[in-house]
C-alpha positions in Angstrom: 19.1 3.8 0.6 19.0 0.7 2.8 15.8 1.3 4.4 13.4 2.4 1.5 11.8 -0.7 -1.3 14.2 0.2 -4.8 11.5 -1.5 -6.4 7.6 -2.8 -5.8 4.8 -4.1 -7.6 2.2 -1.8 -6.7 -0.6 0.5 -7.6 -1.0 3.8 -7.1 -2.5 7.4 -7.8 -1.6 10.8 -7.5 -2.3 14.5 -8.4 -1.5 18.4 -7.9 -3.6 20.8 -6.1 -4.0 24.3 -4.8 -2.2 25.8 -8.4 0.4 23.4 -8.4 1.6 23.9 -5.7 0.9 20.7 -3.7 1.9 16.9 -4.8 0.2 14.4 -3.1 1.1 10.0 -4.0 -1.0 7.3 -2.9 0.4 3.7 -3.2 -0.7 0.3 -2.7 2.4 -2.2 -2.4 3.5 -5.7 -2.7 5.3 -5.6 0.7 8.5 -7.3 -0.6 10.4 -3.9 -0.2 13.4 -5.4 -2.7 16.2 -3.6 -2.8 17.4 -2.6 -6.5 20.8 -4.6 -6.1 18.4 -8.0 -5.2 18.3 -8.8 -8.6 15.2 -10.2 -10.7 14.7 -13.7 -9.6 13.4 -12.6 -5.9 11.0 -14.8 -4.2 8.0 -12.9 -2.1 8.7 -13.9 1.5 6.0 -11.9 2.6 2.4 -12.1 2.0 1.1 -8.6 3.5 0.9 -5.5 1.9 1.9 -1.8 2.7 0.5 1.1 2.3 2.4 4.5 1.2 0.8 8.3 1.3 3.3 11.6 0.1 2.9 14.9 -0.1 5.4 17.4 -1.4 4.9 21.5 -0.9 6.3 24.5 -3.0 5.4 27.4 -0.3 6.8 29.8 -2.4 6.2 28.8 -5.7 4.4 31.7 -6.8 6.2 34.3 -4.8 8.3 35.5 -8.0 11.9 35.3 -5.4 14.5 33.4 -7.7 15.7 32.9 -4.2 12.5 31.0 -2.8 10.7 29.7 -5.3 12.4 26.6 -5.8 12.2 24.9 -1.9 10.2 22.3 -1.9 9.0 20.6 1.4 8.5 17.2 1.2 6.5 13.8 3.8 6.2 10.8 2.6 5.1 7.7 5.3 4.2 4.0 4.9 2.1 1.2 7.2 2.4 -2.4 6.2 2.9 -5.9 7.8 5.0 -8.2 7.9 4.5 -11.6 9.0 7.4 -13.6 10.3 9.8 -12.8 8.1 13.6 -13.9 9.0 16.0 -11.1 10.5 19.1 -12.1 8.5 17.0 -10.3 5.2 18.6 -7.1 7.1 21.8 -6.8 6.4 23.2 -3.3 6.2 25.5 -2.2 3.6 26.9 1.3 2.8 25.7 2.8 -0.2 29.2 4.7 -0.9 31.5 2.0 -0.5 29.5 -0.9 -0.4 31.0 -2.2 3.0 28.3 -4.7 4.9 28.9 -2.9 8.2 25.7 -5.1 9.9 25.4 -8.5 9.3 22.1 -9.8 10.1 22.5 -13.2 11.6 19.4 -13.9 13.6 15.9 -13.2 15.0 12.5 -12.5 12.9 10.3 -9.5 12.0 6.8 -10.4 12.7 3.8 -7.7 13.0 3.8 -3.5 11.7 7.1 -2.1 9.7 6.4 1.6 9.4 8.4 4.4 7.8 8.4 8.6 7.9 10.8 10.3 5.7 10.5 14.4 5.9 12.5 16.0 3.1 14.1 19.6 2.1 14.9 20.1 -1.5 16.2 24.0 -2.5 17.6 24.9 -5.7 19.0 28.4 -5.7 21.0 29.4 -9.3 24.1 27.2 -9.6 23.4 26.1 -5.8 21.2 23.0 -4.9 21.0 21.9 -1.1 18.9 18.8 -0.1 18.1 16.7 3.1 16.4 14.0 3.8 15.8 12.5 7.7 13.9 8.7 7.4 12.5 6.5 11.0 11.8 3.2 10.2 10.6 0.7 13.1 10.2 -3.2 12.0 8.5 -4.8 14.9 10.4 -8.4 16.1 9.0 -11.3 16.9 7.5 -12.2 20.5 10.9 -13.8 21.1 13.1 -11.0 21.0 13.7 -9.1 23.9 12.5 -5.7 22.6 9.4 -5.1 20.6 11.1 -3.2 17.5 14.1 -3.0 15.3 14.3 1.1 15.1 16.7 2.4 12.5 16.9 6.4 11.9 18.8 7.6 9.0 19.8 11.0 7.4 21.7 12.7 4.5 22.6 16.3 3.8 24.2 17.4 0.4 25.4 20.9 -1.0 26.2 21.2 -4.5 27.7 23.8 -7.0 27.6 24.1 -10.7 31.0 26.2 -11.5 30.2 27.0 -14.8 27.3 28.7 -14.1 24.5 26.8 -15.6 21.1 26.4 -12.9 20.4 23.4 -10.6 17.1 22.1 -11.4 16.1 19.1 -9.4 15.8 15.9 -11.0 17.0 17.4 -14.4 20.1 16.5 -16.2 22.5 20.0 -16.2 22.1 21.6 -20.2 26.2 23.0 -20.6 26.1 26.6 -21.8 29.2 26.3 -23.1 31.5 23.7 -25.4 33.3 22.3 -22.5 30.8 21.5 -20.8 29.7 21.8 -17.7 31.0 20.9 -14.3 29.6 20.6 -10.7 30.9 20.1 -7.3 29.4 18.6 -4.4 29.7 17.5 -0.5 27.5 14.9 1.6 27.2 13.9 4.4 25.1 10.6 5.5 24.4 8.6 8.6 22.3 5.9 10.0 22.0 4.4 13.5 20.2 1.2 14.7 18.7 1.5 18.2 19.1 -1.5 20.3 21.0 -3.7 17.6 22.7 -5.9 19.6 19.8 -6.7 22.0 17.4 -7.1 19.5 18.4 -11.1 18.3 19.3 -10.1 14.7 22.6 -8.6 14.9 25.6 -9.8 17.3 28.3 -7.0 18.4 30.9 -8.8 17.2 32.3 -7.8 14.1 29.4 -5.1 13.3 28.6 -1.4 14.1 25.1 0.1 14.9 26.2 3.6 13.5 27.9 4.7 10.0 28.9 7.9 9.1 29.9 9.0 5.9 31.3 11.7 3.7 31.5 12.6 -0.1 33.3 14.7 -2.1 32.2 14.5 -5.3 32.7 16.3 -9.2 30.8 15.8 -11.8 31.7 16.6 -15.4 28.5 17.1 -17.6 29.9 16.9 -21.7 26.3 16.6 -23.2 23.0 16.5 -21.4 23.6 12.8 -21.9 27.4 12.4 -21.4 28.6 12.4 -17.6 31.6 12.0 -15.8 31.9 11.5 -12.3 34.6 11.2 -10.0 33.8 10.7 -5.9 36.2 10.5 -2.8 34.3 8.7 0.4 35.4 8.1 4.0 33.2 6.0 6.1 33.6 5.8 10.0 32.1 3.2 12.1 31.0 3.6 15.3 32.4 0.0 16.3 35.2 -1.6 14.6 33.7 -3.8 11.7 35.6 -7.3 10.7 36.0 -8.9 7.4 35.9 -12.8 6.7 39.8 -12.5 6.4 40.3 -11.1 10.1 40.8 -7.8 9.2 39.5 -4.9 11.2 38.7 -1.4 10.5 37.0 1.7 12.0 37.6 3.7 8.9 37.9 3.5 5.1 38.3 5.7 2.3 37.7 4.9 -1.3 37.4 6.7 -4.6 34.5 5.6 -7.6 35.0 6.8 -10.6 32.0 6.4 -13.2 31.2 7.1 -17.1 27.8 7.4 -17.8 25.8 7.7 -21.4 22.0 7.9 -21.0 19.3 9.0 -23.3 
């Protein structure tokens, strides 16, 4: 996720009310919003802070449906400023393939970056569906010809556990059986930059203001701790993107295959 901080210094509280049944997050931030692939030595180019409130809703916690009682219903929002901070921080790269489809060359952010992110998260059995919709405006400097960088940005996923075992959100999958256990899935993902080309940080040439993407992905779960996973990604531009060697593409397909041992 381009749009959201992978990392912050911040404080924060949070709590459940009305049975459990209601999360609430309240969060104080650095304002850096660093990205997780940044790295460690990151210097603070901005000296405001931001400000983060969630909430997250089972309705039907309590109902006693298998079928119901796992959606969960989820907004989350943040307010911070920002204060002249250079445009060419924005660079936009795909988190499938990692393809920089936006190159930020230009222009400044200077005043309010706000965010809303609703969310749908549904376990049912084997089955697990989840969406997530996120706005994000970063407002320019007094130079640029329109007052906000808008970016909106979605995902949709469906996935399967063949074997049998349940979905439970955020948990590693327990195999009932000495195989293993193995999952299927399919995404979908977009993001779309209003105005990108007339806002000073991004020039048409070479770049796209709109990325599509789909994954088809298997997952092979050994252990609880042992994971193999296998995805096959096509990524469509909206505008044909260029590469430093001349090369240009509309389209591009890839495959990551990953081993993964966690305790």
């Amino acid at each position: 996720n381009r749009l959201n901080p992978g990392r912050e210094l911040s404080l924060g509280a949070f709590g459940t009310i009305f049975n459990g049944s209601l999360d609430w997050y309240a969060i104080v931030n650095n304002g850096q919003a660093t990205l997780n692939d940044n790295g460690r030595a990151v210097n603070d180019a901005n000296d405001q802070k931001e400000g983060i409130l969630a909430l997250r809703y089972r309705p039907f916690m309590g109902s006693g449906s298998d079928f119901l009682k796992g959606m969960r219903l989820s907004l989350a929002g943040s307010y911070g400023s920002v204060d002249n901070a250079p445009g060419t921080s924005f660079d936009l790269i795909s988190t499938e393939l990692s393809i920089m489809y936006a190159d930020a060359t230009g222009g400044a952010f200077d005043g309010y970056r706000r965010r809303v992110v609703p969310q749908l998260s549904w376990p049912i059995g084997p089955f697990s569906i989840r969406g997530e919709y996120t706005y994000r405006a970063d407002e320019l400097a007094n130079a640029a010809s329109r007052d906000a960088l808008r970016t909106k940005a979605w995902y949709a996923y469906l996935t399967y556990i063949l074997t049998g075992e349940d979905k439970r959100p955020e948990e590693r999958i327990v195999p009932k059986g000495e195989w293993g256990a193995v999952e299927v899935g399919f995404r979908v993902a977009s993001l779309t930059i209003d105005d990108a080309f007339t806002s000073g940080v991004f020039v048409q040439a070479g770049n796209t203001n709109s990325i599509y993407a789909y994954t088809f992905g298997v997952n092979w779960w050994v252990t609880r701790n042992v994971r193999f996973t296998l995805d096959v990604i096509r990524e469509h531009y909206s505008d044909p993107i260029t590469f430093d060697t001349g090369r240009t593409e509309r389209m591009l397909m890839g495959m990551i295959f990953r081993g993964q041992i966690d305790f």
